[in-house]
C-alpha positions in Angstrom: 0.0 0.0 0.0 1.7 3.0 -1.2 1.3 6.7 -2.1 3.7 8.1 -5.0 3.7 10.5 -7.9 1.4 9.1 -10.8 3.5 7.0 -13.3 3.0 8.5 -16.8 0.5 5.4 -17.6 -1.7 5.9 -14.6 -1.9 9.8 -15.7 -3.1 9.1 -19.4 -6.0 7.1 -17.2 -7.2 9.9 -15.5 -7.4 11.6 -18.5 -9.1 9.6 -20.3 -12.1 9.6 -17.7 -11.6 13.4 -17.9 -15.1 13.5 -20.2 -16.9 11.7 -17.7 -15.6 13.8 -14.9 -17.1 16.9 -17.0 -20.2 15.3 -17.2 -23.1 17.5 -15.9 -24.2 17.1 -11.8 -27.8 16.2 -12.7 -26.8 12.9 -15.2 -24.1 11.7 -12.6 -26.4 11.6 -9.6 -28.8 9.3 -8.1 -32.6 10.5 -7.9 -34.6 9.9 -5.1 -37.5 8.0 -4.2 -40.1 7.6 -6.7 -41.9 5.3 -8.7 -39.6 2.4 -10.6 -37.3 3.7 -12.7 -36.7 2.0 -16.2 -33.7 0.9 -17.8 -33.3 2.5 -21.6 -33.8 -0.4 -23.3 -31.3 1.7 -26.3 -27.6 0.1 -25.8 -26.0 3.5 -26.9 -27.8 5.5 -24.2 -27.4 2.9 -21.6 -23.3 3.4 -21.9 -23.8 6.7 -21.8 -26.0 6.9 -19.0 -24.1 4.5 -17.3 -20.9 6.5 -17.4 -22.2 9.3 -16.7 -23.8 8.0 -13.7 -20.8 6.4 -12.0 -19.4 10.1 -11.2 -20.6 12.3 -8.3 -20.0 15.7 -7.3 -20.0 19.1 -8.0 -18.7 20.0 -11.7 -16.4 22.7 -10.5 -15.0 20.7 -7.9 -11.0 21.7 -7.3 -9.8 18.2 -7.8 -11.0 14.7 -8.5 -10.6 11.2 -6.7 -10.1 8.3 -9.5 -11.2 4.8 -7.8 -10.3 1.6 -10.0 -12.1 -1.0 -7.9 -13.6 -4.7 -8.3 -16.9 -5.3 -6.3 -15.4 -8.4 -5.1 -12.5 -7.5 -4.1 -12.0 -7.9 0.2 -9.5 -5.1 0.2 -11.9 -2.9 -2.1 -14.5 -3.7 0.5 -12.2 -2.7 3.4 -12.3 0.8 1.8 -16.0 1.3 1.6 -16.1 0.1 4.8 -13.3 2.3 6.5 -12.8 5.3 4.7 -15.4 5.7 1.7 -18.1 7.5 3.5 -16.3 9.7 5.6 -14.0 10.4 1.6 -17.6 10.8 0.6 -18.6 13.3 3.1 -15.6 15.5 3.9 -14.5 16.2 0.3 -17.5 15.3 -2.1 -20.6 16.2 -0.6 -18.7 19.4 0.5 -18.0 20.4 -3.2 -14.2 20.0 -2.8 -14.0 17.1 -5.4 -15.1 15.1 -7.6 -15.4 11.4 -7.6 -15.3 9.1 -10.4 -15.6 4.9 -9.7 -13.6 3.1 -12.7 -14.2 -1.1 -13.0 -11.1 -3.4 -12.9 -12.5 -7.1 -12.3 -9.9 -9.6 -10.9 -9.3 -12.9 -13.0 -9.7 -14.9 -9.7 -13.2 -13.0 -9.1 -15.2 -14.9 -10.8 -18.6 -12.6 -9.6 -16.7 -9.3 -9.9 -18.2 -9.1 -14.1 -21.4 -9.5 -13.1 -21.5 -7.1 -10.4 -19.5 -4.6 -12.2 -22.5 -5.2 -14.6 -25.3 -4.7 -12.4 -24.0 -1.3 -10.7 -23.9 -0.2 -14.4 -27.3 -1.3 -15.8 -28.5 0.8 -12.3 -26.2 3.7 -13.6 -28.3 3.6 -16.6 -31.6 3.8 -14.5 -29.6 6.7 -12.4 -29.0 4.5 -9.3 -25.7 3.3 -9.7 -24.0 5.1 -6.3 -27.3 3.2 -4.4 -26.3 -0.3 -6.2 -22.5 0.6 -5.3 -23.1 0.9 -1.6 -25.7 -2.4 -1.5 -23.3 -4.1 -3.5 -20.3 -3.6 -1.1 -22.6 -4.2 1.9 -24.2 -7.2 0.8 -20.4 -8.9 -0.4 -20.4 -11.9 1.2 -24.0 -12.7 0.1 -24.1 -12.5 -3.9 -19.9 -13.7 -3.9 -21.2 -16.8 -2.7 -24.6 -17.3 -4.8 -24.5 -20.0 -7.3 -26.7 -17.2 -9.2 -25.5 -13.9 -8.2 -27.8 -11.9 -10.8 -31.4 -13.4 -8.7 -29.6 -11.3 -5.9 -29.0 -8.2 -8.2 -32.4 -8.5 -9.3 -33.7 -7.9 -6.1 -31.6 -5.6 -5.1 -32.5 -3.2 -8.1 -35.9 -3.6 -7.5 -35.5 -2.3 -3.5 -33.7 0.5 -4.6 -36.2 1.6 -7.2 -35.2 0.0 -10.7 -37.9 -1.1 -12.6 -37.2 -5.3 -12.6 -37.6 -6.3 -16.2 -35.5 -3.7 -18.1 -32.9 -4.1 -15.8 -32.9 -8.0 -15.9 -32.7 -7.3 -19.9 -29.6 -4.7 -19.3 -27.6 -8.0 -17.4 -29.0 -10.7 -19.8 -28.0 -9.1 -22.9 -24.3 -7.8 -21.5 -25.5 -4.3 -22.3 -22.6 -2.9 -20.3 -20.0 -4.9 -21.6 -18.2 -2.5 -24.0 -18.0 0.2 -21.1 -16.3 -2.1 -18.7 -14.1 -4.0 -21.3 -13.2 -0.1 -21.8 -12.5 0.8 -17.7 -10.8 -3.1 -18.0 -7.7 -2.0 -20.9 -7.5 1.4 -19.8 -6.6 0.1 -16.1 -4.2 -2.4 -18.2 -3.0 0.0 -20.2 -1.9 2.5 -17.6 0.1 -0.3 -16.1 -2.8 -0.9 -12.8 -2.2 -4.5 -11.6 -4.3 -4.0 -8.5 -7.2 -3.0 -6.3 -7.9 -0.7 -4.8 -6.0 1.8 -7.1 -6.6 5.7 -6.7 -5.8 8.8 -8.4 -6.0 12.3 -6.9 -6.0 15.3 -8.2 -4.7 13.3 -11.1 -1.4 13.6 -9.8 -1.0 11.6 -6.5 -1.4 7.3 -7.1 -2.6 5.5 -3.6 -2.3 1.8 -3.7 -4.5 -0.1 -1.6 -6.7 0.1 1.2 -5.0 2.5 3.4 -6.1 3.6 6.5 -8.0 6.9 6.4 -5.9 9.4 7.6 -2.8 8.4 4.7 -6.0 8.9 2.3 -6.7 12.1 4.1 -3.6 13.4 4.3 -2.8 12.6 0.1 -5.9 14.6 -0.8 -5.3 17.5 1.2 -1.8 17.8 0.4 -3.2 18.1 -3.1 -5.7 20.8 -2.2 -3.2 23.0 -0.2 -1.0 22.7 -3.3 -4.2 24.1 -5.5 -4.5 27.0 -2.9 -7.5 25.3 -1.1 -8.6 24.4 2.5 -8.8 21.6 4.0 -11.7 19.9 5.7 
């Protein structure tokens, strides 16, 4: 678990989420409670939705927090569990950044596809930070279901997805091409791990670290922007 200067490969990552991060605050957040929402049923505006969805924060934020995660991943999980909400609150929800989640499934996750695939089919319906958190609180259930996607299913549906467009998102892999995208861009920039972040596009943290090392990375990079610290 390390925190270094972003290696040139890393860098070219972050910017190529760099359209996403622009994406406008209304597409990128989840809506609240209301009747069922419905997956488009259109492939191309599912990606887009979907991409779009998967960042939070406001669009003028000073700098941006890059996570390449994998659902299944224990040590991705320890970060939700320590440090993501209090990340979350202190720095996003106060306007200070911006916060983009990039997929990067392990081989020896065998689940990690699927769920990758079912926080973005709820991206599409604008609930993919809702299917994020039940998906990292509910781990150990769907990472040991013979049929992870009956789990998904029901998930979607508590959380306000409308159950037969988003069982046709997962059964006809209308995700794919955006995570086989987040999948050789992590490759690319040379990411052989999870948790992986960037910040501020130039700080790389590898691992779970414990949340005052995060803390202390992302302020560094604020005080060096001529910001304040939470």
């Amino acid at each position: 678990m390390t925190r270094r200067q972003v290696p040139a490969g890393v860098f070219f990552l972050a910017l190529a989420v760099a359209s996403v991060a622009s994406a406008a605050p209304a597409a990128a957040q989840d809506v609240g409670p209301s009747d069922a929402v419905v997956v488009p049923g259109d492939q191309s505006v599912i990606l887009e939705r979907a991409d779009r969805a998967r960042v939070k924060g406001h669009p003028e934020a000073p700098i941006r927090i890059v996570e390449i995660s994998d659902f299944e991943c224990p040590f991705c999980a320890r970060f939700y569990q320590e440090s993501y909400r209090a990340i979350d609150s202190l720095y996003v929800q106060s306007g200070l950044a911006r916060y983009v989640w990039i997929s990067f499934p392990n081989s020896t996750h065998p689940r990690a596809w699927p769920a990758i695939e079912a926080a973005f089919c709820a991206g599409a319906a604008g609930r993919f930070w809702a299917m994020h958190d039940v998906l990292f609180e509910r781990r150990e259930e769907w990472a040991e279901s013979p049929d992870p996607n009956v789990l998904f299913r029901s998930w979607a549906v508590e959380i306000g997805i409308e159950d037969e467009s988003f069982d046709a998102c997962l059964r006809n892999d209308q995700t794919a091409p955006l995570q086989v995208r987040d999948y050789e861009s992590a490759i690319t920039a040379g990411v052989s791990s999870t948790p992986f972040f960037i910040v501020g596009d130039s700080v790389a943290i590898r691992g779970a670290v414990p949340l005052g090392t995060f803390r202390s990375a992302v302020d560094s990079v604020l005080v060096l922007r001529g910001h304040e610290t939470p």
